[in-house]
N, C-alpha and C positions, 0 to 999 in steps of 0.2 A: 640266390642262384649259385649252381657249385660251378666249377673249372670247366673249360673247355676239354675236350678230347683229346685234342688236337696238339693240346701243349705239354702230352706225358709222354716218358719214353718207353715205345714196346706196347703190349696189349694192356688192358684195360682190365681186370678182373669185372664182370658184369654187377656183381654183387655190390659194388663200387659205386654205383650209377644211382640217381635218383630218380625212380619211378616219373616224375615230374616235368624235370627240365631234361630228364635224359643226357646232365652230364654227371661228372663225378663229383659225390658228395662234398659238401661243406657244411661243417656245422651237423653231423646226422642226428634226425628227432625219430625216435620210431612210435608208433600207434598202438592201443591197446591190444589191435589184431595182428603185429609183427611186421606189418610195413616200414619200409623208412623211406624220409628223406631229406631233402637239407632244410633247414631252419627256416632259410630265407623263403622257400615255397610252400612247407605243410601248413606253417603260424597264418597269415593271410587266408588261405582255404578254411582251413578249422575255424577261426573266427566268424567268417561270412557264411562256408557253408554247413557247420555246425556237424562233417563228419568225414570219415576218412576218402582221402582223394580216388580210394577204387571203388568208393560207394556201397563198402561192407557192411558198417557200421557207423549208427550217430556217436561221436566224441567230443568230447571238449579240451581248450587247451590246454588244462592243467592234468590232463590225462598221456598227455606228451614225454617222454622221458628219453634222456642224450645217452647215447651207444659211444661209450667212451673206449672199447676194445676197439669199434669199429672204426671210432675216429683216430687210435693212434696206427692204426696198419698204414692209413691212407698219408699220412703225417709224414710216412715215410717213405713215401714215391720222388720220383725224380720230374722233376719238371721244370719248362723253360721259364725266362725273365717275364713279370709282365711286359716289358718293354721290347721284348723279341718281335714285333713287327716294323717296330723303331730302329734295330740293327742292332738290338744284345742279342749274344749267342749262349750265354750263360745258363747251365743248367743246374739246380742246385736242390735239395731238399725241400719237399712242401714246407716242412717246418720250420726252413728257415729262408724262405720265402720273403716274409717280412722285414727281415736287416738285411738282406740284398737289395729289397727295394730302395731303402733309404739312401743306400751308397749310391745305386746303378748312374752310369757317366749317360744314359740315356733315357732316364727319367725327364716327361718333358715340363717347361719352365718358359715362362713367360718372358718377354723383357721389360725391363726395368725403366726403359727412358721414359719419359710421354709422350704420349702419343703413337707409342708403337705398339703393333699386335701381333708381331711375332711371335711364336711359338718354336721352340729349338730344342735339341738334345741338349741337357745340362752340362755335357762337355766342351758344347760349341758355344755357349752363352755370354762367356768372357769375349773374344774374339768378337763376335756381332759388334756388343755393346760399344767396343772400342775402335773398330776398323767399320764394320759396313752398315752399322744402323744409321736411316734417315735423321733420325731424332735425335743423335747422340750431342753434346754439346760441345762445339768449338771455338767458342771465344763469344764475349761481352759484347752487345750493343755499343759504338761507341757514336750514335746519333743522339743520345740525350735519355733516353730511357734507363740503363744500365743493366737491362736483363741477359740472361745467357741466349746468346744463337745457336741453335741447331745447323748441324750439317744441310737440311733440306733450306731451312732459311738463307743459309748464306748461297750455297749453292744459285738457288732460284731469287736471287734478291729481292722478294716479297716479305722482307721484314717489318712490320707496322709499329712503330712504338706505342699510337694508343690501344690500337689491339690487343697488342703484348699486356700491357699495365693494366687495364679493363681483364684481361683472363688471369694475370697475377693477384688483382684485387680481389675478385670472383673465389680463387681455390683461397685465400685469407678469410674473407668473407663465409665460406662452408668450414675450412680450418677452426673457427673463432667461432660459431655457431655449432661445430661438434662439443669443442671443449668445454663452453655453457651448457650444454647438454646435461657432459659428464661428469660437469659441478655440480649442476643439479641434482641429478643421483647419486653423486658421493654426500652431497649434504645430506637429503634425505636419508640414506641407510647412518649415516653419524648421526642424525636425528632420533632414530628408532635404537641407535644402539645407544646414547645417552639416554633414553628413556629408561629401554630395559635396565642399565646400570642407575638412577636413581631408581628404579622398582626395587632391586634387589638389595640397593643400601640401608633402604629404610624398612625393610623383610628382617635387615641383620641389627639393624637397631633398635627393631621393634624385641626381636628375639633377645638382644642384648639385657635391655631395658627389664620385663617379666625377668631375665635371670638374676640380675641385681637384684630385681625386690624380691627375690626368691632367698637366695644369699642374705640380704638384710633383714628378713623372717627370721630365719635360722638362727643369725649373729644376737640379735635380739631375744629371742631364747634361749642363747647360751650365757649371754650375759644376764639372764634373770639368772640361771640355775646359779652361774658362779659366784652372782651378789648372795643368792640362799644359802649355796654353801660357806662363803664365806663367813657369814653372820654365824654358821654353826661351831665354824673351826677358829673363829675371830680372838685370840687373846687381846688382853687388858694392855691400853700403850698408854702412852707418855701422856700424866696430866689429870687422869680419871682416879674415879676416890675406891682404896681397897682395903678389903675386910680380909682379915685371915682368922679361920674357926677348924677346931678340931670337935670331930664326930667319930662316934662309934656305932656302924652296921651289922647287924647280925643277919646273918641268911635265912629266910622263910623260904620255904619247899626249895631249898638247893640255889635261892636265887637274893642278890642284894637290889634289885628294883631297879637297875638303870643300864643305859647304855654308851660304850662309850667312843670316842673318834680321835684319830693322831690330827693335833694341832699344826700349826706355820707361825712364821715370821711373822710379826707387824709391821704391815710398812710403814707406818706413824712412828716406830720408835729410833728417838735421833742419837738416844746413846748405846747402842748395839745390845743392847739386851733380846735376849731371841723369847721369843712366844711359842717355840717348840714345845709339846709335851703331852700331856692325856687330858681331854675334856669330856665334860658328861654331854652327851647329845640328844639323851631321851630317858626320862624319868617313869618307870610303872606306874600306875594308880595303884595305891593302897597299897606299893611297897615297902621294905622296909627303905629305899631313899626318899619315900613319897610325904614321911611324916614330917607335922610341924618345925620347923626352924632345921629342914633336914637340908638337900642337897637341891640346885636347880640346873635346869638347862644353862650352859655356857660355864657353868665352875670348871677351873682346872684342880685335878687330884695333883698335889706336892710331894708327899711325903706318905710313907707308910714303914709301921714298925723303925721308926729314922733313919729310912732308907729313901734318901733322893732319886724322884722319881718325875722330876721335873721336865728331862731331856728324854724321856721315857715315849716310844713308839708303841700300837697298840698288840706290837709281836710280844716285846718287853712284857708288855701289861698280863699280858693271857698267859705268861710262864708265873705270874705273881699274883694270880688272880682269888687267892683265900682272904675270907673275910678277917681283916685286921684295923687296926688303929686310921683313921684319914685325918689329914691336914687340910683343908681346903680353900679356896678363894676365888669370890665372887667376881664375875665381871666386871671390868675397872680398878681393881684392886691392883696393889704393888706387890710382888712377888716376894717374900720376905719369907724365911724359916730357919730363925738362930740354932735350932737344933739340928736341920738338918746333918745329914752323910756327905758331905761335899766326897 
């Protein structure tokens, strides 16, 4: 429903007005065919009668669309308090309409005693409460009850103490039966909501759990590769039995038949001797390291031309890489070359 008429100041621009209620719009909806009118009126029609209220056309609601130029013109008319039948005089912005209301000293308000149904200007509501309502409270039963007396009780001395006590227990009684109510419903929704929270702890546990073993896949194939690698790059430590042999390779088509990889540390070795240096990692077939009492996976190369080549990375190795004299020593073997090039 829009505004009365009645409650603007000056004429009314017609255009303003709702086909409908014939008054001035609230909320303007207009129709597919250019009609408008307020909210409150076209939505109920279109739903039941399934078309425009001048009966041009079938429409439906969602054919509906807000005149928002038309709704800020009218935003800015002048108009009285809702309360101006009540005795505000107050004339103020449609648009601000709404925090007038809130304040106005003649918004009406109920009181507050029991049993009273007065209805007053919110300015005058104090005053009632304290000077002339029936109901208001003036002092304590002092027959044995202990309840509060109302002005009309003492007054009219029809004070009842079981009566009293009987409608005191009565409002405990509905008090005490609301509040188990609204335990009941607060447990319930704490029910549904610990529910949902074990649902989703054990969603993230589950999700948890698959990523661990996922992670422990992984960690477990990395610990294979690096037990493999190890064993490749593995020097001879403290306690194993070692062979030292001098060989001489000659290069077929450009190549001495093996390959080779930068060594580590042993962690087994308790007297600081380091296990740095060049190991063979891969022998050709029917190379020249491949022959009889030749070269095997895991030897370290020592020496070449008596040049200590012990501490030797596989940068080193590839600037020195011409076939010459080798020293070598088989896995477990003690690191030993009196000739070397210290």
């Amino acid at each position: 429903m829009g505004f009365e008429l009645e409650r603007f100041s000056g004429q009314v621009d017609p255009d303003f007005k709702c086909n409908l209620c014939n008054r001035v719009l609230e909320d303007p909806l207009t129709t597919p065919c250019g009609h408008v009118f307020c909210a409150g009126c076209v939505l109920p029609w279109v739903v039941q009668q399934g078309s425009c209220p001048v009966k041009c056309q079938r429409i439906s609601a969602k054919e509906l669309n807000h005149v928002l130029p038309l709704k800020s013109l009218i935003l800015k008319l002048d108009i009285k308090c809702d309360n101006y039948s009540r005795g505000c005089d107050k004339v103020v912005k449609l648009q601000n309409l709404g925090e007038h209301a809130e304040m106005c000293d003649y918004s009406p308000a109920k009181c507050r005693n029991k049993g009273c149904n007065e209805v007053l200007n919110l300015k005058d509501m104090d005053v009632h409460m304290r000077e002339h309502c029936e109901h208001r409270a003036v002092g304590i039963c002092q027959k044995g009850c202990g309840l509060m007396l109302t002005f009309r009780e003492q007054n009219l001395g029809d004070h009842c103490c079981l009566k009293a006590v009987k409608g005191q227990n009565g409002v405990l009684q509905t008090k005490i039966s609301w509040m188990e109510t609204e335990l009941k419903k607060r447990a319930l929704r704490s029910s549904k909501r610990e529910k949902s929270l074990v649902s989703q702890l054990s969603a993230v546990q589950n999700e948890l759990q698959i990523t661990a073993l996922r992670y422990q896949k992984k960690f477990t194939e990395y610990s294979a590769r690096l037990d493999s690698l190890s064993k490749v790059v593995a020097s001879p430590c403290k306690g194993e039995e070692t062979k030292a042999m001098t060989l001489v390779l000659h290069r077929e088509a450009g190549s001495l038949g093996f390959n080779i990889i930068g060594g580590r540390s042993c962690v087994d070795n308790q007297d600081g001797q380091s296990g740095e240096g060049i190991y063979v990692s891969k022998i050709v077939d029917s190379g020249p390291a491949a022959k009889e009492g030749g070269l095997q996976i895991h030897d370290r190369i020592i020496e070449m031309h008596a040049l200590d080549v012990s501490t030797w990375n596989t940068q080193y190795w590839t600037e020195w890489i011409c076939a010459v004299t080798w020293e070598l020593v088989t896995p477990g073997d003690d690191v030993w070359y009196p000739d070397a090039v210290q």
